[in-house]
N, C-alpha and C positions, 0 to 999 in steps of 0.2 A: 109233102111231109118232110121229106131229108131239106129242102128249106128251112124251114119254120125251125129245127134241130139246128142249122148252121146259122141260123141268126139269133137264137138263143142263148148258142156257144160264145159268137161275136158277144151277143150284152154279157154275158157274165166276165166274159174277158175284160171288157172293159171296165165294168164295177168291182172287180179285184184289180185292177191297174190303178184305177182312181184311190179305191181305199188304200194299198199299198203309200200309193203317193200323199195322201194324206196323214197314213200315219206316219210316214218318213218324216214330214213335215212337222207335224207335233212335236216328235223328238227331237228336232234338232232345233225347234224351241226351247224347247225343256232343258234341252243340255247351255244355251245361250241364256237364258236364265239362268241355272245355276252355278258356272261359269261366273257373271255376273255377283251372284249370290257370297260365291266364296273368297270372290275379290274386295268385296267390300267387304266382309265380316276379318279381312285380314288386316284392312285399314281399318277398322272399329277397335278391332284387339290393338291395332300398333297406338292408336291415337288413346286409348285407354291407360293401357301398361305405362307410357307415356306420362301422361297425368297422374295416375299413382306413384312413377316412380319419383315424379318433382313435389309432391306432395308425402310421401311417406321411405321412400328409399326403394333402391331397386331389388331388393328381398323378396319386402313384402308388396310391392305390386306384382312381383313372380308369382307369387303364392298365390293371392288375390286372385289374377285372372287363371292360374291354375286350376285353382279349386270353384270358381264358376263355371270353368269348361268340365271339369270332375263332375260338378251336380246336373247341368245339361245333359251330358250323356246318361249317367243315370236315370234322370227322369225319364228320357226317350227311352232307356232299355225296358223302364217299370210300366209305361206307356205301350210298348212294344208287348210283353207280358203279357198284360189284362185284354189286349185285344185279340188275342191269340183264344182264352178261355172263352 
């Protein structure tokens, strides 16, 4: 019996170590993805503002990409909001 108890202990040991390790691992996906993520949306903004400002002046491509990034967050907050209800 105190066997069967010690090798019990052993498998649970082990299948928290594994899932430990695996979800270590998802995260540090997730962070290299988003990482990723926010490096490119700062070359998207640069290559954008960019283009508006050779096309309209550096004002109003400010403003432009301002208040696109103004209504994204909004939307996520309103987003945010309704799933909460």
């Amino acid at each position: 019996m105190a066997d069967l108890v010690k090798s019990l202990a052993a498998f649970g040991a082990l299948s928290v170590g594994t899932a430990v390790r695996r979800a270590a691992s998802t995260v540090g996906g997730y962070l290299v993805v988003g990482i990723l993520l926010a490096v490119s949306l700062c070359f998207l903004t640069l290559a954008g503002y960019r283009a508006l400002s050779q096309a309209m002046g550096s004002i109003h491509a400010s403003l432009i990409v301002g208040c696109a990034y103004l209504f994204a967050a909004l939307l996520a907050a309103l987003v945010l909001q309704v799933r909460r209800r």
